[in-house]
PDB file as gemmi writes it, atoms N, CA and C in Angstrom:
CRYST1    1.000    1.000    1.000  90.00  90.00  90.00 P 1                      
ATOM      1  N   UNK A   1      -8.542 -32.874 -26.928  1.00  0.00           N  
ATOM      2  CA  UNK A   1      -7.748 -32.749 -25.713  1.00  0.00           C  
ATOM      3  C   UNK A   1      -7.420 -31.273 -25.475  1.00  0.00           C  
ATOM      4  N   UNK A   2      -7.329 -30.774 -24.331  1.00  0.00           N  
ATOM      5  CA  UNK A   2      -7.311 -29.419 -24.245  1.00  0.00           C  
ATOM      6  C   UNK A   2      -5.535 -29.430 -23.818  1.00  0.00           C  
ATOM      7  N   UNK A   3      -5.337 -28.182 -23.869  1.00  0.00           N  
ATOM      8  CA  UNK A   3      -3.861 -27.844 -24.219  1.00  0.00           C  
ATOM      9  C   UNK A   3      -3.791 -27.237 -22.625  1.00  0.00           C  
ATOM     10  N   UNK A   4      -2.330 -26.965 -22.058  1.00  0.00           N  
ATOM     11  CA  UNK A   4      -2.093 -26.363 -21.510  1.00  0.00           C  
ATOM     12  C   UNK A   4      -2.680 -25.051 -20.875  1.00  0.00           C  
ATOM     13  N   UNK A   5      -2.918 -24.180 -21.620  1.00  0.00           N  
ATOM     14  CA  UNK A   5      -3.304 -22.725 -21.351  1.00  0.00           C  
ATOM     15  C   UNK A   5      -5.080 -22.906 -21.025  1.00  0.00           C  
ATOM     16  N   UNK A   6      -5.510 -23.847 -22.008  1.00  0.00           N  
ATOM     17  CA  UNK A   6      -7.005 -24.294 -21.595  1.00  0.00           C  
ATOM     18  C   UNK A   6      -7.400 -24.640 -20.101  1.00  0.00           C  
ATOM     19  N   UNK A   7      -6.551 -25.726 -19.515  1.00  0.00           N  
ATOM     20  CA  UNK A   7      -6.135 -26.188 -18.491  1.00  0.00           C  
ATOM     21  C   UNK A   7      -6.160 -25.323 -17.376  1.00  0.00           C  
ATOM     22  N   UNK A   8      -5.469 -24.153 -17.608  1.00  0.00           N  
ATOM     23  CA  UNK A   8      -4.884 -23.351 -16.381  1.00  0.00           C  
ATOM     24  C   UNK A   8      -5.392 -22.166 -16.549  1.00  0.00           C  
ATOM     25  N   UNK A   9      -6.353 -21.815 -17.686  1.00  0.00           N  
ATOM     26  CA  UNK A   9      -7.520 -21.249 -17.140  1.00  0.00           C  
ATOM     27  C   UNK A   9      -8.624 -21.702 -16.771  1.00  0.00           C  
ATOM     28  N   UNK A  10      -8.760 -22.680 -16.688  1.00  0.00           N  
ATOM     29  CA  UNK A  10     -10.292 -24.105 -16.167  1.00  0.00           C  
ATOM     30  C   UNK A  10      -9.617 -23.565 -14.392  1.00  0.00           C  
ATOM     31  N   UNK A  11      -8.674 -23.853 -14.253  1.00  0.00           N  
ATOM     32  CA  UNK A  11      -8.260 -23.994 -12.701  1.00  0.00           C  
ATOM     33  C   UNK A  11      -8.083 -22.571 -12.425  1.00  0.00           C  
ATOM     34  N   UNK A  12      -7.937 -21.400 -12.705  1.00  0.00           N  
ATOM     35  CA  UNK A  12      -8.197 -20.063 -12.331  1.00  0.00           C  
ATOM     36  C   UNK A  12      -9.391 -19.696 -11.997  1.00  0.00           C  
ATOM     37  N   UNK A  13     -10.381 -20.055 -13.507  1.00  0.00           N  
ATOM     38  CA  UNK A  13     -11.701 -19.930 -12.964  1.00  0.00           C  
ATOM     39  C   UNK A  13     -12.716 -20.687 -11.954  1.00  0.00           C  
ATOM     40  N   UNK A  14     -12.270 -22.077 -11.785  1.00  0.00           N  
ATOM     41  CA  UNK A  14     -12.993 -22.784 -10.990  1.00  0.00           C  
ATOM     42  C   UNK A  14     -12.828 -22.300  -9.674  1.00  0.00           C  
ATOM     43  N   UNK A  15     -12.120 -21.139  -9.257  1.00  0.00           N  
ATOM     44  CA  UNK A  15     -11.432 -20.506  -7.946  1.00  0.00           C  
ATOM     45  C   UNK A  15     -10.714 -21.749  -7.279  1.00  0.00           C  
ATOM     46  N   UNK A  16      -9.937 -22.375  -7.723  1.00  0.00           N  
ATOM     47  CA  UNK A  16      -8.843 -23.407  -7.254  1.00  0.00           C  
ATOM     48  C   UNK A  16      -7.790 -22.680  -5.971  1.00  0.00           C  
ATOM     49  N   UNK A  17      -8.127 -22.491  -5.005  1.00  0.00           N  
ATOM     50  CA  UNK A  17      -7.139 -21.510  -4.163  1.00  0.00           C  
ATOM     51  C   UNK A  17      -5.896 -22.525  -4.035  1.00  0.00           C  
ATOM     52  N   UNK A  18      -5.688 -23.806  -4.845  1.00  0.00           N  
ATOM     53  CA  UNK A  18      -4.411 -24.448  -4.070  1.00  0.00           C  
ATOM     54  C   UNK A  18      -3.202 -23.350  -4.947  1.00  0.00           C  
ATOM     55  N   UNK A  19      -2.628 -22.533  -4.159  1.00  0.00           N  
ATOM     56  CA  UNK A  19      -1.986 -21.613  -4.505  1.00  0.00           C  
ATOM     57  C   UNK A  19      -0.467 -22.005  -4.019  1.00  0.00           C  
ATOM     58  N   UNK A  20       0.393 -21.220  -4.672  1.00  0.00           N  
ATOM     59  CA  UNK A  20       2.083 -21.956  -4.640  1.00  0.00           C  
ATOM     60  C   UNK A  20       2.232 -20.733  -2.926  1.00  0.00           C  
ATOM     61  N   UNK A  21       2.052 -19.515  -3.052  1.00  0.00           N  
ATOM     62  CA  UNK A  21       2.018 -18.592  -2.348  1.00  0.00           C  
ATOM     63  C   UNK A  21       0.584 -17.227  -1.841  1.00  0.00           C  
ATOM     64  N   UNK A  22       0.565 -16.916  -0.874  1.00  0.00           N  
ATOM     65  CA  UNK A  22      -0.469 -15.782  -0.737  1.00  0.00           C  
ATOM     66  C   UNK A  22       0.194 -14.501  -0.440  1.00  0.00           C  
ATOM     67  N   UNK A  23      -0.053 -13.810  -0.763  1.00  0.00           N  
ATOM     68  CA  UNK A  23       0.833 -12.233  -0.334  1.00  0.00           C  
ATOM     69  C   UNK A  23      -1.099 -11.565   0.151  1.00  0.00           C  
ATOM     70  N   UNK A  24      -0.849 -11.350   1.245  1.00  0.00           N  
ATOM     71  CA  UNK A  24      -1.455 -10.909   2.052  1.00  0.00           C  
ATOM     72  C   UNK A  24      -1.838  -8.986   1.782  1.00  0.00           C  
ATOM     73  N   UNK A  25      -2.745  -8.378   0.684  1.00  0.00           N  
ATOM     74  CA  UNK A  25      -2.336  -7.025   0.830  1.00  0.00           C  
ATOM     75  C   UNK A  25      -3.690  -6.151   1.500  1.00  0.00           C  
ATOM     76  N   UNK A  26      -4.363  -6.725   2.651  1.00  0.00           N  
ATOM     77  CA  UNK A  26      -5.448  -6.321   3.165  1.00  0.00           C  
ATOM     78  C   UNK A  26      -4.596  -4.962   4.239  1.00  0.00           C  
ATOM     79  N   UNK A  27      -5.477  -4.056   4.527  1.00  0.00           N  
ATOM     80  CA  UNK A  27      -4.882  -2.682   5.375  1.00  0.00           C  
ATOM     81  C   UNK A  27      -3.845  -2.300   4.578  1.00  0.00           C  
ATOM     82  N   UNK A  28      -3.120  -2.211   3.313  1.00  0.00           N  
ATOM     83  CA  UNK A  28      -2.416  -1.678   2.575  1.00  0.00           C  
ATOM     84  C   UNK A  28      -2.469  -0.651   1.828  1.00  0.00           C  
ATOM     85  N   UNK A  29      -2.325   0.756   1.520  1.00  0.00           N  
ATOM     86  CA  UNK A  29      -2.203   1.607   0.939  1.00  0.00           C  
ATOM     87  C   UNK A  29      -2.316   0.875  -0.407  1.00  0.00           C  
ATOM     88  N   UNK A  30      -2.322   1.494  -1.874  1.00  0.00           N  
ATOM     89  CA  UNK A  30      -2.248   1.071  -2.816  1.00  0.00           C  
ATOM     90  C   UNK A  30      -1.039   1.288  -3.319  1.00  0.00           C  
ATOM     91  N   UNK A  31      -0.312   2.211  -2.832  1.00  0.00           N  
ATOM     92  CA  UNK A  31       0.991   2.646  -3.476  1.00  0.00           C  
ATOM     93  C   UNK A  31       2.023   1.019  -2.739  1.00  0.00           C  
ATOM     94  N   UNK A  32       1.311   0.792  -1.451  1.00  0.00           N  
ATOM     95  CA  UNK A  32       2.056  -0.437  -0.460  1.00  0.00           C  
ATOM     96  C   UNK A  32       1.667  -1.273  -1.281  1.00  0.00           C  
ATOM     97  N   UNK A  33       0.412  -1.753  -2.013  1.00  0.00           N  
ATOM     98  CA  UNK A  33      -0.281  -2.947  -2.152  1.00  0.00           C  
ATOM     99  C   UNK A  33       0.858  -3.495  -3.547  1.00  0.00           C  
ATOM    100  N   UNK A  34       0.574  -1.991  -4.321  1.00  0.00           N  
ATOM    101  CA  UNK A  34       1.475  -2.470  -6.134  1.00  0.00           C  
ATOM    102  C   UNK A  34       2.664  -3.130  -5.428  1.00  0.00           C  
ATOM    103  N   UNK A  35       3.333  -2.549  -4.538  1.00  0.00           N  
ATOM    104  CA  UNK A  35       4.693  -2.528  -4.496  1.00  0.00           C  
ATOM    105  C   UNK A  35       5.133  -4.338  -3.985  1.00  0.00           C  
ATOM    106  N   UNK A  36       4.458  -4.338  -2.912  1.00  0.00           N  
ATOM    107  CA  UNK A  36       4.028  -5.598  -2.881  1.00  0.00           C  
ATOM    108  C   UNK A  36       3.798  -6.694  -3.707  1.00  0.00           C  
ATOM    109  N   UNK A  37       3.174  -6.135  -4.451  1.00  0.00           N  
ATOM    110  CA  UNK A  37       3.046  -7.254  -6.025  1.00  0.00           C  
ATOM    111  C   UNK A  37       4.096  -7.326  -6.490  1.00  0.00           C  
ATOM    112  N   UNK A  38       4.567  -6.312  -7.131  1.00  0.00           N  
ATOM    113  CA  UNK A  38       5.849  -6.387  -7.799  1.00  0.00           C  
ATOM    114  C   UNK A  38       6.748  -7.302  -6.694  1.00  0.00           C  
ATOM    115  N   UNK A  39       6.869  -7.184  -5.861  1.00  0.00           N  
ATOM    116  CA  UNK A  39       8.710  -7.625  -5.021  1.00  0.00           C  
ATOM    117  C   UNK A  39       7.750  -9.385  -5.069  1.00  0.00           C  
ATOM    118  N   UNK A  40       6.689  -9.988  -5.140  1.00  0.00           N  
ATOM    119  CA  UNK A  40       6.110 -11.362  -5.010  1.00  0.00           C  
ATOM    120  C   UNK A  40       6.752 -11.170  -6.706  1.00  0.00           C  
ATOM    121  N   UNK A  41       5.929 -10.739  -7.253  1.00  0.00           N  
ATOM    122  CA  UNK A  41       6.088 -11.269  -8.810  1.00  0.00           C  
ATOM    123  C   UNK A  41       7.563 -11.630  -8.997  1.00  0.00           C  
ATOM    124  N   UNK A  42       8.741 -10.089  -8.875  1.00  0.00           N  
ATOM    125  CA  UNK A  42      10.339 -10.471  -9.397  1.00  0.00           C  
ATOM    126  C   UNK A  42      10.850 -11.672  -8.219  1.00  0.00           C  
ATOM    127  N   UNK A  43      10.340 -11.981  -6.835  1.00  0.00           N  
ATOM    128  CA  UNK A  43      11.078 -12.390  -6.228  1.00  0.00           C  
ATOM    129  C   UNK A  43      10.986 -14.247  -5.520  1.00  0.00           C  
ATOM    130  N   UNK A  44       9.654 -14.005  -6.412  1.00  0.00           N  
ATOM    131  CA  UNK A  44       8.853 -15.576  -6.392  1.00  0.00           C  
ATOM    132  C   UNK A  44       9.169 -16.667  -7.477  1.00  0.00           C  
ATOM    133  N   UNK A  45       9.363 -17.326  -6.994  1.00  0.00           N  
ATOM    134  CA  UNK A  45      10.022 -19.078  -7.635  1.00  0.00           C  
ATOM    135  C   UNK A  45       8.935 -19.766  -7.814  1.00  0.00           C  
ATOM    136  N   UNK A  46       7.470 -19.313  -7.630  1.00  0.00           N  
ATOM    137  CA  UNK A  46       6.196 -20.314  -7.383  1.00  0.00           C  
ATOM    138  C   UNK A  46       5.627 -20.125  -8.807  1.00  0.00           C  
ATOM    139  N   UNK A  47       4.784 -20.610  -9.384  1.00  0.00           N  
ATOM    140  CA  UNK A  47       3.909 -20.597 -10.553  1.00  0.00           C  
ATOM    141  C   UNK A  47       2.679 -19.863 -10.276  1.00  0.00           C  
ATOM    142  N   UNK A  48       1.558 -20.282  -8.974  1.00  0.00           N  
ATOM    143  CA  UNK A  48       0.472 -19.810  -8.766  1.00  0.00           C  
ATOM    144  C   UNK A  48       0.529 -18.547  -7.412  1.00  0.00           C  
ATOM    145  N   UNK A  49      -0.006 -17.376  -7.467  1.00  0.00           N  
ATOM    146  CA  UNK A  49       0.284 -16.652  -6.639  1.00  0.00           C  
ATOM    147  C   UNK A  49      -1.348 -15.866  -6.627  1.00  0.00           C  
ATOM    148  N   UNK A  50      -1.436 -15.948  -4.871  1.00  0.00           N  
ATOM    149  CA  UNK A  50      -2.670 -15.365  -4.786  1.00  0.00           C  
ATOM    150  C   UNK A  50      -2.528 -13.959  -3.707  1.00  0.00           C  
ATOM    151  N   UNK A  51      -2.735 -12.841  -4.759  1.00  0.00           N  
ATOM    152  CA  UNK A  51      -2.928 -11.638  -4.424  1.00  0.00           C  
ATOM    153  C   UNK A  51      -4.265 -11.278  -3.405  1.00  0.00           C  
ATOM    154  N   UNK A  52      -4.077 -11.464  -2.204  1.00  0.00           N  
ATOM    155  CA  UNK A  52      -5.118 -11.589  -1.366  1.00  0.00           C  
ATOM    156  C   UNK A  52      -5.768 -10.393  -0.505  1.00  0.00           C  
ATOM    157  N   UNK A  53      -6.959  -9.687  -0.978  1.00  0.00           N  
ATOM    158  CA  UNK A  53      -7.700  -8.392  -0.188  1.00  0.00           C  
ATOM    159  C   UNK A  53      -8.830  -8.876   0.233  1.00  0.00           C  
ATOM    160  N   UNK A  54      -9.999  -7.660   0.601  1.00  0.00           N  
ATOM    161  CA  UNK A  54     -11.168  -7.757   0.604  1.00  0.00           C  
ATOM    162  C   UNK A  54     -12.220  -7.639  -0.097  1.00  0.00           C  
ATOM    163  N   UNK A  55     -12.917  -7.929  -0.492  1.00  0.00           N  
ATOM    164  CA  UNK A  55     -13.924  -7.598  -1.099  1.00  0.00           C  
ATOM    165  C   UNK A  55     -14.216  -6.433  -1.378  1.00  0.00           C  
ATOM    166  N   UNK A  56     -14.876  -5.292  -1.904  1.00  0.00           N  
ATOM    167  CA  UNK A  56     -15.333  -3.898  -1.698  1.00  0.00           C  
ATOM    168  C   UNK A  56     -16.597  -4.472  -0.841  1.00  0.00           C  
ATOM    169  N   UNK A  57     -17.105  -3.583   0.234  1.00  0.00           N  
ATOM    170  CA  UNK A  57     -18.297  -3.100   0.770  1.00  0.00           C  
ATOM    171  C   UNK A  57     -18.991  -1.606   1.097  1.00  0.00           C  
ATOM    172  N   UNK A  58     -19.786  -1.677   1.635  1.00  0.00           N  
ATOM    173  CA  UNK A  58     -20.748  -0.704   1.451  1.00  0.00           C  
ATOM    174  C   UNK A  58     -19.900   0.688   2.081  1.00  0.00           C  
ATOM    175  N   UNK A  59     -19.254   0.444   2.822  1.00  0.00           N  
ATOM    176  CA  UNK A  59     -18.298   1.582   3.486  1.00  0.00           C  
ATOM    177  C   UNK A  59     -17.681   2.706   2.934  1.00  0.00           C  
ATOM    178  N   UNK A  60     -17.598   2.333   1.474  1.00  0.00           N  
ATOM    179  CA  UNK A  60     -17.136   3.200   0.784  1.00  0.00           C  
ATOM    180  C   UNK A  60     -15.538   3.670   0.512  1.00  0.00           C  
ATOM    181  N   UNK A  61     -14.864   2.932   1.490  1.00  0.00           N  
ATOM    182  CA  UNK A  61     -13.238   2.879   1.051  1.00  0.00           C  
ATOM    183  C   UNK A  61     -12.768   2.413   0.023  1.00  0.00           C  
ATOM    184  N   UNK A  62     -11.125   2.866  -0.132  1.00  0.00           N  
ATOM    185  CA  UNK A  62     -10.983   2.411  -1.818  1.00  0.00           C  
ATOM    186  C   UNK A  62     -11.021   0.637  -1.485  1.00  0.00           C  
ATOM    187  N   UNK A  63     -10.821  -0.041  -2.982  1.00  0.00           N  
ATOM    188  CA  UNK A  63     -10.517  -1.281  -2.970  1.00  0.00           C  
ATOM    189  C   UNK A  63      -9.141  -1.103  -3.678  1.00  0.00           C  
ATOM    190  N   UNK A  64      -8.794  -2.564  -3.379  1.00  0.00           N  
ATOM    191  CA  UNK A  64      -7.467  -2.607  -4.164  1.00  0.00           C  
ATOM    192  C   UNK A  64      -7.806  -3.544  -5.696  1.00  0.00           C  
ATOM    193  N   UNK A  65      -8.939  -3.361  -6.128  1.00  0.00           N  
ATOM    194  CA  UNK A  65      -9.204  -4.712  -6.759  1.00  0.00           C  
ATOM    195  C   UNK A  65      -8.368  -3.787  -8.401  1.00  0.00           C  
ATOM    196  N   UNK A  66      -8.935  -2.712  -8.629  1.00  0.00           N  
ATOM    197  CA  UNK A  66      -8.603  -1.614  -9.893  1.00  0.00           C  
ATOM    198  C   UNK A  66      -7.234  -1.917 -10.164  1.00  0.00           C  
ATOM    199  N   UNK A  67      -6.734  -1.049  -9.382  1.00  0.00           N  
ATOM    200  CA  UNK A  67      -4.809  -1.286  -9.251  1.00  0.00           C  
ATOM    201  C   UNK A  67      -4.455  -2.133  -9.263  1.00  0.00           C  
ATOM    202  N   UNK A  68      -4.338  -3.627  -8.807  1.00  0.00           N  
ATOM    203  CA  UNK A  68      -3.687  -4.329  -8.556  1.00  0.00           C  
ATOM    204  C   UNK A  68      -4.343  -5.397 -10.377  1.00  0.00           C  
ATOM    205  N   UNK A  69      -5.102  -5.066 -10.298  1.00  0.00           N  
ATOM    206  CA  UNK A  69      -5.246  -5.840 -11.579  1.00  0.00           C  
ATOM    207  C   UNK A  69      -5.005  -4.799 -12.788  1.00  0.00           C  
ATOM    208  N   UNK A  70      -4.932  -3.807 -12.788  1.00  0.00           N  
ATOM    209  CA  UNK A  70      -4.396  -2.584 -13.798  1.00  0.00           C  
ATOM    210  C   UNK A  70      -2.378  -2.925 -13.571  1.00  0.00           C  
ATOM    211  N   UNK A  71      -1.965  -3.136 -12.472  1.00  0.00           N  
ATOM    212  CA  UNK A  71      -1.051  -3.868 -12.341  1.00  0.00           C  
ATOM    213  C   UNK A  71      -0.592  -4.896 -13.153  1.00  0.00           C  
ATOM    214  N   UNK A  72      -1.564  -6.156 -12.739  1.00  0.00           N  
ATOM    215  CA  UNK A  72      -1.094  -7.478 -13.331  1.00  0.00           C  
ATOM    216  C   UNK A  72      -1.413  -7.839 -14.926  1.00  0.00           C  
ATOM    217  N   UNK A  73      -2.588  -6.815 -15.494  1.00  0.00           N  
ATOM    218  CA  UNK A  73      -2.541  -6.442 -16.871  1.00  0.00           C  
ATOM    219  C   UNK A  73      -1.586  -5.997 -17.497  1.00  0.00           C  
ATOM    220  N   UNK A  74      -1.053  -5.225 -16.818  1.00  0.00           N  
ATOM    221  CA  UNK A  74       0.522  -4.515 -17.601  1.00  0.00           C  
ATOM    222  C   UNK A  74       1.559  -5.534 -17.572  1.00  0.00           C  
ATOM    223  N   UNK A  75       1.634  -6.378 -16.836  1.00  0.00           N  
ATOM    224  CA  UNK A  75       2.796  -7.819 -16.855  1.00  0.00           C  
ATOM    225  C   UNK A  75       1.744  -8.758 -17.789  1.00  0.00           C  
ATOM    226  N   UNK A  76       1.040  -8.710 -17.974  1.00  0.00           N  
ATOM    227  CA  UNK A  76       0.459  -9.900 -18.813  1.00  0.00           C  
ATOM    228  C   UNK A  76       1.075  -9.059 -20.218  1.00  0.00           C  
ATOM    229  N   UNK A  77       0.531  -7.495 -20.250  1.00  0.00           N  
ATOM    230  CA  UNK A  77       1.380  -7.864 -21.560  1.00  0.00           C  
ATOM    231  C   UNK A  77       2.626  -7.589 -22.270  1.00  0.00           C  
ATOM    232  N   UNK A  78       3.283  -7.788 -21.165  1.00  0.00           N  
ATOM    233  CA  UNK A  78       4.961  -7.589 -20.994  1.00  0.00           C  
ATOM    234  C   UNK A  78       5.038  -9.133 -21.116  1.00  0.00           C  
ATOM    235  N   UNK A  79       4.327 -10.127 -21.126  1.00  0.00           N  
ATOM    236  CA  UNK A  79       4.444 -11.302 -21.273  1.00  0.00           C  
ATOM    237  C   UNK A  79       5.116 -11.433 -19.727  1.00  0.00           C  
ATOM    238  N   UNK A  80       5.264 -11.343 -18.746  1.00  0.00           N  
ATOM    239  CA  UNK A  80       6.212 -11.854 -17.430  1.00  0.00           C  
ATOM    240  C   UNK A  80       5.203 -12.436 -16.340  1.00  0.00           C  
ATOM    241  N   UNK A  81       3.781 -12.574 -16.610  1.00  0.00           N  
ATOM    242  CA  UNK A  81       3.230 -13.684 -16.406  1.00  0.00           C  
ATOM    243  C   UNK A  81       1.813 -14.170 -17.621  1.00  0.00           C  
ATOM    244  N   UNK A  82       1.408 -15.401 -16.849  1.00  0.00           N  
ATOM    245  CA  UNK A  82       0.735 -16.436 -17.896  1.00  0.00           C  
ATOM    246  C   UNK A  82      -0.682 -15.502 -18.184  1.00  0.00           C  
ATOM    247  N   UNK A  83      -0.961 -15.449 -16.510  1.00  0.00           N  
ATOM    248  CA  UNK A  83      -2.744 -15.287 -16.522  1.00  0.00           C  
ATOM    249  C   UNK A  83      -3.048 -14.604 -15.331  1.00  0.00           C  
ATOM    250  N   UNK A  84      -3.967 -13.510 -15.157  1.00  0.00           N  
ATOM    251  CA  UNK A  84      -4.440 -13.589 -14.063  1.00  0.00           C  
ATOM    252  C   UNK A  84      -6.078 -13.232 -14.289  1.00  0.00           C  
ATOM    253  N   UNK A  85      -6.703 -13.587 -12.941  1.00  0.00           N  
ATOM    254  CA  UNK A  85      -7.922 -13.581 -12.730  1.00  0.00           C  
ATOM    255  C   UNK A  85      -9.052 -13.712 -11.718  1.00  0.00           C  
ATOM    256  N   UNK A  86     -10.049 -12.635 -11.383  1.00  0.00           N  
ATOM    257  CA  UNK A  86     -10.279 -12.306 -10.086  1.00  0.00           C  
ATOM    258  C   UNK A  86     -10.365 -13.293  -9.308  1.00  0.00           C  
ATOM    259  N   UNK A  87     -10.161 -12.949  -7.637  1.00  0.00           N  
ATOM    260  CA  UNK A  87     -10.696 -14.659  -7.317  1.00  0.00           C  
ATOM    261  C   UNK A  87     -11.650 -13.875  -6.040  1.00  0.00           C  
ATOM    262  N   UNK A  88     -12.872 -15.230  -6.405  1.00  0.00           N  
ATOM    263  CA  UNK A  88     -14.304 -14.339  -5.799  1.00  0.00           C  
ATOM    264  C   UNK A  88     -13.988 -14.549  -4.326  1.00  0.00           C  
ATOM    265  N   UNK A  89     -13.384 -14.735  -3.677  1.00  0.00           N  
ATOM    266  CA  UNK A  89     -13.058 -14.617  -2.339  1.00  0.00           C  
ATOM    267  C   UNK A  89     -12.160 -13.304  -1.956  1.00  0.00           C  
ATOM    268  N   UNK A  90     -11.771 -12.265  -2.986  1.00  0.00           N  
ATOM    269  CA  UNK A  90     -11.192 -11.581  -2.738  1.00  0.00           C  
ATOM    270  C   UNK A  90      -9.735 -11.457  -3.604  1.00  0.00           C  
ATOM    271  N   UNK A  91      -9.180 -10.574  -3.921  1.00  0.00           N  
ATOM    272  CA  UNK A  91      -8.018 -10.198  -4.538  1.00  0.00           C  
ATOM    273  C   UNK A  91      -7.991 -11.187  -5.909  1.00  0.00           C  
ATOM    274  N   UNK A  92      -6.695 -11.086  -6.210  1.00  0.00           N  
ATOM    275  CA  UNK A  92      -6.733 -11.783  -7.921  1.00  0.00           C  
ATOM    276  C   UNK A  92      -5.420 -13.057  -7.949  1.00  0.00           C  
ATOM    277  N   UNK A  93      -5.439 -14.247  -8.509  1.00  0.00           N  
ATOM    278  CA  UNK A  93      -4.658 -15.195  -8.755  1.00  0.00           C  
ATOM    279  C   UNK A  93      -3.734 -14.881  -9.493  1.00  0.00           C  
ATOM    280  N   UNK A  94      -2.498 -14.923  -9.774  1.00  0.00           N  
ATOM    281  CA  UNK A  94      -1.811 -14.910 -10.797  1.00  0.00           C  
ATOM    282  C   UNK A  94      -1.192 -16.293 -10.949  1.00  0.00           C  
ATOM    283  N   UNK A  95      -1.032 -16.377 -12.422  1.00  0.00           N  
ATOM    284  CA  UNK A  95      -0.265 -17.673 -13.123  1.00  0.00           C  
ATOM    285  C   UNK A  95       1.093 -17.172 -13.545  1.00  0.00           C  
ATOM    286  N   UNK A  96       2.819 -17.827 -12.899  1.00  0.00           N  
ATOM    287  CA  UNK A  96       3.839 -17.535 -13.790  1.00  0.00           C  
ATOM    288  C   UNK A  96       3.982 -18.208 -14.578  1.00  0.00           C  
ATOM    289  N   UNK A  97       5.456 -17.270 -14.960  1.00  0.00           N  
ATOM    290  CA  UNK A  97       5.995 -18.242 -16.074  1.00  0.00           C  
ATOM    291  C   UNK A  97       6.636 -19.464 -15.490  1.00  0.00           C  
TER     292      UNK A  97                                                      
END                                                                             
């Protein structure tokens, strides 16, 4: 039987978008985008949270994909959330506590 944490990374990776919340950080600066994360992360009551951008393309502008998951790495290991992990539609899922 698989445990909890097995579980809820099966549903991260399967790209499960049924998400508790979306924070929207497309046209955002990166200094806007972190900040953004942070005020969802301390100020959210939800479990699943989807950090939502674009893709990178050929255009050559930054992405937010670096930061925002250099971000949610540093709370993973502050322990202040479960999991996170890219989601191929764009931006990254996070799991709370």
């Amino acid at each position: 039987m698989e445990n909890e944490e097995e579980v809820d990374a099966i549903g991260l990776l399967s790209q499960n978008l049924d998400v508790d919340l979306i924070v929207d950080l497309e046209d955002l600066s990166i200094i806007e985008a972190v900040a953004k994360t942070e005020n969802a992360l301390k100020n959210s009551k939800v479990q699943k949270i989807w950090f939502k951008f674009p893709l990178a393309n050929q255009s050559g502008n930054h992405t937010l994909f670096h930061p925002i998951g250099s971000y949610l790495r540093d709370k993973l290991r502050a322990r202040e959330i479960i999991r996170a992990m890219p989601a191929q539609s764009g931006g990254w899922i996070a799991r709370l506590k």
